[in-house]
N, C-alpha and C positions, 0 to 999 in steps of 0.2 A: 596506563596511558595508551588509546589506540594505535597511535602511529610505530609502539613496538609490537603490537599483535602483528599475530597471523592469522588471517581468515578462509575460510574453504568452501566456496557454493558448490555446492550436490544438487548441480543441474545447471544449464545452461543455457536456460530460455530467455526469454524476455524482459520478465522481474530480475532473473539474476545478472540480464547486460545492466539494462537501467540500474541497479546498485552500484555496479561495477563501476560502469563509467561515470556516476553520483562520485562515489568516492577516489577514483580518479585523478577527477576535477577540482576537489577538495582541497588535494594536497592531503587528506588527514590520515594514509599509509603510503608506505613505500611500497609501488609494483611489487617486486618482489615477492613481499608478503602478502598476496593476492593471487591464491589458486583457486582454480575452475575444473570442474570436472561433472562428468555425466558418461549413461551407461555404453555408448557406443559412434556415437558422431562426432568424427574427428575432425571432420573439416568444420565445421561448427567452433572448436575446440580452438583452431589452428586462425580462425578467422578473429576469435574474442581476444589470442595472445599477441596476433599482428596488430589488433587495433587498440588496444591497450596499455600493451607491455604487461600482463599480466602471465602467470605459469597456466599454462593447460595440461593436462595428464588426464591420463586413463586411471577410474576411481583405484586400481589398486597398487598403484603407484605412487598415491598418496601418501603426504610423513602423517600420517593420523597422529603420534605420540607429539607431532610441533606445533599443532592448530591451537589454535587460541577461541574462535570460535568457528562452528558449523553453522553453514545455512543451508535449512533445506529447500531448495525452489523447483523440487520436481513438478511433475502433477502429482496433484492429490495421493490418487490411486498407486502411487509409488511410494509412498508416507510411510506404512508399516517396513515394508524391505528394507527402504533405508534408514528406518531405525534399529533394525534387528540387526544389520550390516557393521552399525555405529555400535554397539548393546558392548560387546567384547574388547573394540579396540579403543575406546577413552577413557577417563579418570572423570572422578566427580567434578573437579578443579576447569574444565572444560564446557563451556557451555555449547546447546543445539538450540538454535534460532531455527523459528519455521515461519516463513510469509505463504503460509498453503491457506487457503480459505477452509474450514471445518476441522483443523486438526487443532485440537483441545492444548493448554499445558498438561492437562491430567492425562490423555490419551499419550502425548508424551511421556509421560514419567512413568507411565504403567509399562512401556513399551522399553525401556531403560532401566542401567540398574540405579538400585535403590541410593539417592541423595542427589540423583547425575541434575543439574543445572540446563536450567529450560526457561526459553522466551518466545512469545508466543504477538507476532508483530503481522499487520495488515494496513499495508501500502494502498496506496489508489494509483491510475494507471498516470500520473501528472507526476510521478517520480522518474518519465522521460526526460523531462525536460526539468527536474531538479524542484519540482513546485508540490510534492505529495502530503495529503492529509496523512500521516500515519500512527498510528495508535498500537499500544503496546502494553502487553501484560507479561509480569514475572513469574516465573514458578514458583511452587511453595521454596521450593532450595536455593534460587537464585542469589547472588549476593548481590550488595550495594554496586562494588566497584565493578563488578563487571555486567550488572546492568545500565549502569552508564559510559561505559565501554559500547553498548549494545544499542545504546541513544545516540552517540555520536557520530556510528558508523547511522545510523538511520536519516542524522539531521541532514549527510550530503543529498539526500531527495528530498529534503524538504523542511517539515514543521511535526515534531514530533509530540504523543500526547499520551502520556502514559496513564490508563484507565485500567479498572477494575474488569477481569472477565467477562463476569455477566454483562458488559455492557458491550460486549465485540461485536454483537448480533444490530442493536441500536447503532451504532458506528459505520455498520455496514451498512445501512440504510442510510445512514445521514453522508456518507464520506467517501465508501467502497464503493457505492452504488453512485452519487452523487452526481460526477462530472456527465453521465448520461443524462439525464434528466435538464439541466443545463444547454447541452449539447440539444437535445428535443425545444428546447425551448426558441434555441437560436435556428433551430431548423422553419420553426412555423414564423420566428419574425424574419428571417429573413425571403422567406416564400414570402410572406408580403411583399417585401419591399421589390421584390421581381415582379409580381403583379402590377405595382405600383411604379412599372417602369426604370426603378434603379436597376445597376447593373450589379450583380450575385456580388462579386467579390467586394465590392462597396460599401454594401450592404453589410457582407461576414464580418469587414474589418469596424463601421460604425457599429456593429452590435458589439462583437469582442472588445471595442473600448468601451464601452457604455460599459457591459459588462465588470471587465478589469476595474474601473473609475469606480463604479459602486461597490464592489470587493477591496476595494485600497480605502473608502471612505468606510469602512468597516472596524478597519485592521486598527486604522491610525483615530479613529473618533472613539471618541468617550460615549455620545450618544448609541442607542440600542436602534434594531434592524427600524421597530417604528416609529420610533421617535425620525428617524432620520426622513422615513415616508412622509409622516405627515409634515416634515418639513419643507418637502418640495411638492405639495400637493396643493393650489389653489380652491378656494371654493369655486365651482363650475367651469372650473379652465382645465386643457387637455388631457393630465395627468390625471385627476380625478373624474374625469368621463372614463378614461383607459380602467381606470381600477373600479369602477363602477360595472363595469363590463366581465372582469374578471370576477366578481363577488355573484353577478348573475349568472355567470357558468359557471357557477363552484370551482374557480382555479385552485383557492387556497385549499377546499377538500381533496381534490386529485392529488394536491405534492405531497399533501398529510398521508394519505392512502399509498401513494408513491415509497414515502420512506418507510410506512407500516407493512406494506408489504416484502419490500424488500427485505426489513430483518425478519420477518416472517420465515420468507424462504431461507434465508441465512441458517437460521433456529434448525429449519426441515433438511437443510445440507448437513450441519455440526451431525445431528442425528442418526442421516443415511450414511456417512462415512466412516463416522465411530461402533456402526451396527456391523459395520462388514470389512472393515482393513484391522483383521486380527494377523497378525504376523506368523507365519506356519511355523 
């Protein structure tokens, strides 16, 4: 059960406030049992314990033999270190969580001793505000109960979706990548709508509901993305000019090429960081 773990981020950025304060809000641990640490930024450290109620320390102050789980949320390029860091001081019974984009379960486990328990999770950046796609894979060792231990603490950001490896790279394009694309999308209607004399933030806020309104009639309908399209699509009325327009600029090949590219790159990251963050 989570709320007797004890958990340990190994780093103290961004991703690992956003968890922090996800679970938090929760209720689903007691502060307490919520340390923080990273290799030298104390006021950092000193700002995340004021605003949370959470432990902050200096990593070697750490009770390693009481964590329940590890999260790694360095940068990347710090991934091997602190595994080799972790290699000595934990038990198989222990699992290391990594939200790093390109660090493998395998690159994990090789890096680790033999059987050590490893999950391998990528958040998107809407785990601010408790709204994150995130997706998760288990290591070959991992067990039941404390991968769902591992869901739990993930669902305080959001909606969590436990997928198969190979598909972290696709994910990343459909989900890790996503909310920009989006974000690009609201940037050119709402440049209309300024052209068009409305005023910006009028505009941000009728888009983001339209937006939100078509993601909520998603979430909760039975109906699929076109089914719901050509619902609201008149023959020769506005909606279907609009998308008549979009087919003639290849809108729908750009998002296609969009998410194709992004796990693309995803694939070319996993690759460049597993070629060169060998642990000395």
């Amino acid at each position: 059960m989570l709320k007797q773990k004890k958990v340990a981020f190994l780093g103290a950025g961004s991703m690992a406030e956003a968890m922090i304060s996800g679970v938090v809000k929760s209720g689903k641990m007691h502060t307490e049992n919520v340390y923080v640490t990273n290799k030298s930024n104390e006021a950092r450290l000193e700002r995340l314990a004021s605003r949370y109620g959470v432990k902050a320390m200096p990593q070697d102050e750490l009770p390693y033999e009481d964590i329940d789980l590890f999260i790694l949320a360095m940068k990347p390029k710090g991934a091997a270190g602190a595994l080799a860091a972790l290699k000595d001081k934990i038990r198989p019974g222990q699992v290391v969580v990594s939200v790093l984009a390109g660090i493998s379960t395998g690159f994990m486990e090789g890096n680790l001793k033999s059987g050590q328990q490893v999950v391998r999770v990528m958040p998107n950046t809407s785990s601010m505000i408790q709204e994150s796609a995130t997706a998760m894979s288990p290591g070959r060792y991992a067990s039941n109960e404390n991968v769902e231990d591992v869901k739990e603490l993930l669902t305080s950001m959001g909606k969590v979706f436990r997928i198969e490896e190979g598909q972290m790279d696709i994910f990343t394009g459909l989900a890790g990548s996503g909310p920009a694309y989006f974000y690009y999308l609201m940037e050119h209607m709402e440049r209309v709508g300024r052209e068009n004399g409305m005023d910006e933030k009028v505009a941000r806020e009728i888009i983001a509901q339209t937006i939100l309104g078509a993601a909520k009639m998603i979430m909760e309908k039975d109906e699929t993305p076109e089914v719901l399209r050509k619902n609201v699509t008149s023959p020769n009325g506005t909606t279907a000019s609009g998308l008549n327009a979009l087919s003639e600029y290849n809108g729908g090949t750009a998002i296609a090429q969009a998410v194709n590219q992004a796990a693309k790159r995803s694939r070319e990251i996993n690759e460049e960081l597993e070629g060169v963050l060998v642990p000395s």
